[in-house]
N, C-alpha and C positions, 0 to 999 in steps of 0.2 A: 754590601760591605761585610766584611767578616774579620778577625783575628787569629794569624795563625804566627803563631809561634813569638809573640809577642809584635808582631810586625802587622798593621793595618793593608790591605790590602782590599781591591774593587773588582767587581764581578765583573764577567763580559758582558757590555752595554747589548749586543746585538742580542746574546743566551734569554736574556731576562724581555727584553722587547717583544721574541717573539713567543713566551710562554704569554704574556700579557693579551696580545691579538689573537692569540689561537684561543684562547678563554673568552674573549669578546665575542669570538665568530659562533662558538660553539652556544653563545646563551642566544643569541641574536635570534640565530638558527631555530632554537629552542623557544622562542618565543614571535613567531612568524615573520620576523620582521625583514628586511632589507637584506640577506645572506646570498648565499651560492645559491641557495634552496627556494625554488618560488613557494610562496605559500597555500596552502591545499585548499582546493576552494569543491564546491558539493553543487550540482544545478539546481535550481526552484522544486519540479518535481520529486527525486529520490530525497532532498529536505523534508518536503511536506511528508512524504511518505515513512520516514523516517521519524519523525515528530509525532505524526499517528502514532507507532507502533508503540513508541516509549508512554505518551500518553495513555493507551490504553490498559498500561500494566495497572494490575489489582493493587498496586501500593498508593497509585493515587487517586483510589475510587473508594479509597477503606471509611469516610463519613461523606458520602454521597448520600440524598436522602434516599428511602424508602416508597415502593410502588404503591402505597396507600396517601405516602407527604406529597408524590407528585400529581395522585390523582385530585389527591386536594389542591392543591396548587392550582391545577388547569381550570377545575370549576369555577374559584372564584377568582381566575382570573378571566372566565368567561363569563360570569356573572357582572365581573366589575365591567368589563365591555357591553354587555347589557344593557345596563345599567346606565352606562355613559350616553349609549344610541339613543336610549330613552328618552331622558336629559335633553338631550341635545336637540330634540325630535320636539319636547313637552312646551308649552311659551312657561316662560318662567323660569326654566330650566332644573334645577335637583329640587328646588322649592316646590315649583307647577308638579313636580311628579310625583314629592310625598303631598302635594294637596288633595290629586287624583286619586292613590292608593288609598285614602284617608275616606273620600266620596266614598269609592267602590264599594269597602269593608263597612259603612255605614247603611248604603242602599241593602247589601248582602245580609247585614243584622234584621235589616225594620224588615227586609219580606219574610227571615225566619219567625221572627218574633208575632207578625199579623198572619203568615199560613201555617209556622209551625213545620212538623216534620213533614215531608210528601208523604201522601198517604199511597198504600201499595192495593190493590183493589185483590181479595180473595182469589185463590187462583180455583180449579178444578179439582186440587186436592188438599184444600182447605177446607176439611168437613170439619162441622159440629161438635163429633164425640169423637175425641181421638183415644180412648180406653176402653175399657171392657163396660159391657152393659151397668147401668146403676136406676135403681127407680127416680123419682122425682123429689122423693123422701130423702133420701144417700144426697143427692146432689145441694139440697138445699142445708141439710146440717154439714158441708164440708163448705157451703158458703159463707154461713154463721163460723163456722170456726176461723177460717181467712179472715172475716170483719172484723175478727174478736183481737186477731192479731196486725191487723191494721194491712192486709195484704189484698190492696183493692184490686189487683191486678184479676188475682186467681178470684176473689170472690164476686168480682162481675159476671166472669165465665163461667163458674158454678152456677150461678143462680138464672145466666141464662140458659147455661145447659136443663135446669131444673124449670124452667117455664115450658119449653120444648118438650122434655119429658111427658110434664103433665098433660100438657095437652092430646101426646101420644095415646095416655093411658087412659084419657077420656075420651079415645076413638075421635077427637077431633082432627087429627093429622094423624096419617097413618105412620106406622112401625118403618122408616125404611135409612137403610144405613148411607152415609156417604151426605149426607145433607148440608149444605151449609144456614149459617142463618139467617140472612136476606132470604133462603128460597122457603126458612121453616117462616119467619115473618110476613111475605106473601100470602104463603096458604093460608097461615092461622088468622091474617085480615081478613080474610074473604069468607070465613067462617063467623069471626068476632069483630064487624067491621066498626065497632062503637071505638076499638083499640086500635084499628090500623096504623096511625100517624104511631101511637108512641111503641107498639111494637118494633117501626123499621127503627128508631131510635137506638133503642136497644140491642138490634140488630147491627147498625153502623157503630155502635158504642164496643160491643164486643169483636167486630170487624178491626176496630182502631187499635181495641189496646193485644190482641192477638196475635195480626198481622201486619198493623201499624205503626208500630213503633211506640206506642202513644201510652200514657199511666194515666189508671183510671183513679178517683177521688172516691172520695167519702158521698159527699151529692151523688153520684152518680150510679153508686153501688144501692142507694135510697132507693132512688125511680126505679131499678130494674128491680127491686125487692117490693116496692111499690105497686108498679105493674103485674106481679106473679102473685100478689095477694089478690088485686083487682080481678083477674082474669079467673082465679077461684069463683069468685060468687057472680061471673057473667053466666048467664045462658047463652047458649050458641044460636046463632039465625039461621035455625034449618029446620027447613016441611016435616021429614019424616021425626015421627016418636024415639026411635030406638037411641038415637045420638041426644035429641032433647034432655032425654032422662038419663043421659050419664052422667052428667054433672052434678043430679042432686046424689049420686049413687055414691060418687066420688070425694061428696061435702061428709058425708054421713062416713064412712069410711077414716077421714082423714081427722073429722073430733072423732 
């Protein structure tokens, strides 16, 4: 309706009807619905494949975790599968498993604790002296000086390197390099056989904390000091004179 000229007058019914339906078709159309226009449809495949490509765009992988958070991830999620097998495998089930774990780590402790470290047995180039020449003198005041400092490790070795020595010097064992001391406490038993038992001692003592893994004490640094005073005032068990008399050569020498 409108006013023209002071006179009310009406639109043509048909003008305004069909602006009304062409507005309708055009949003219909616009909005897939029931129009002239079927509406567009995509098959399964070029969908899927289409969904791919958008999905793969770098905007929505920008807090995806990281090649370290997934490697974690997988572990304990292989772990937790593990875990479950276990479980599931155990009577008792998660209980029965930490009671198992609990056994194991306890049998594991008492055989450490009763054999201690495995011992590694000397190899072929596990000699004796591994430094430059020292007399029997050198070796025993750098033993004293380790006890002094509480360093039983190196003052067992000293002081066996210094039984070894001596013995050398009193032409009871010969001069020879590469020796270890199981094969210097063989010979010198068989020379000193009143000593034998607590020479290998000595020898598996310095064997242990060397190559063994093993820390030598206060006791034990005693006996090997013990035994190198001892073996001072033994005579040797041998026929010929010339060895006999080295030992007193050697006492005399040393007050």
């Amino acid at each position: 309706m409108s006013l023209t000229g002071g006179v009310l007058t009406t639109a043509a019914p048909s003008e305004a009807g069909g602006t009304v339906v062409r507005s309708l078709l055009r949003t219909a159309r616009a909005a897939g619905g029931s129009g002239a226009e079927p509406p567009v449809t995509i098959p399964r495949d070029p969908a899927r494949e289409a969904a791919r490509r958008e999905l793969s765009k770098r905007m929505y992988h920008e807090n995806d975790p990281g090649l370290f958070q997934r490697a974690l991830k997988a572990f304990w999620d292989w772990l937790d599968r593990l875990l479950d097998s276990a479980a599931s495998a155990t009577p008792g089930g998660t209980i029965g498993l930490i009671v198992v774990v609990l056994f194991v780590v306890a049998v594991l402790a008492a055989l450490w604790w009763r054999l201690g470290t495995p011992r590694r047995q000397p190899s072929s180039t596990a000699v004796l002296f591994d430094d430059g020449p020292r007399n029997a003198a050198e070796h025993r005041a750098a033993a004293e000086a380790h006890a002094a400092q509480g360093h039983w490790n190196q003052a067992v070795q000293e002081r066996m390197r210094a039984i070894v020595r001596s013995l050398e010097e009193r032409t009871l064992l010969d001069a020879r390099p590469g020796r270890t001391a199981d094969e210097a406490a063989a010979e010198a038993g068989r020379t000193l056989p009143v000593h034998t038992d607590r020479l290998r001692a000595a020898a598996r003592e310095f064997d242990d904390v060397t190559y063994g893994g093993r820390r030598a004490t206060e006791e034990s640094y005693h006996r090997i000091a013990g035994l190198d005073r001892d073996l001072e005032r033994t005579r040797p068990a041998l026929a010929h004179s010339t060895t006999s008399t080295a030992p007193t050569t050697h006492r005399g020498a040393a007050e």
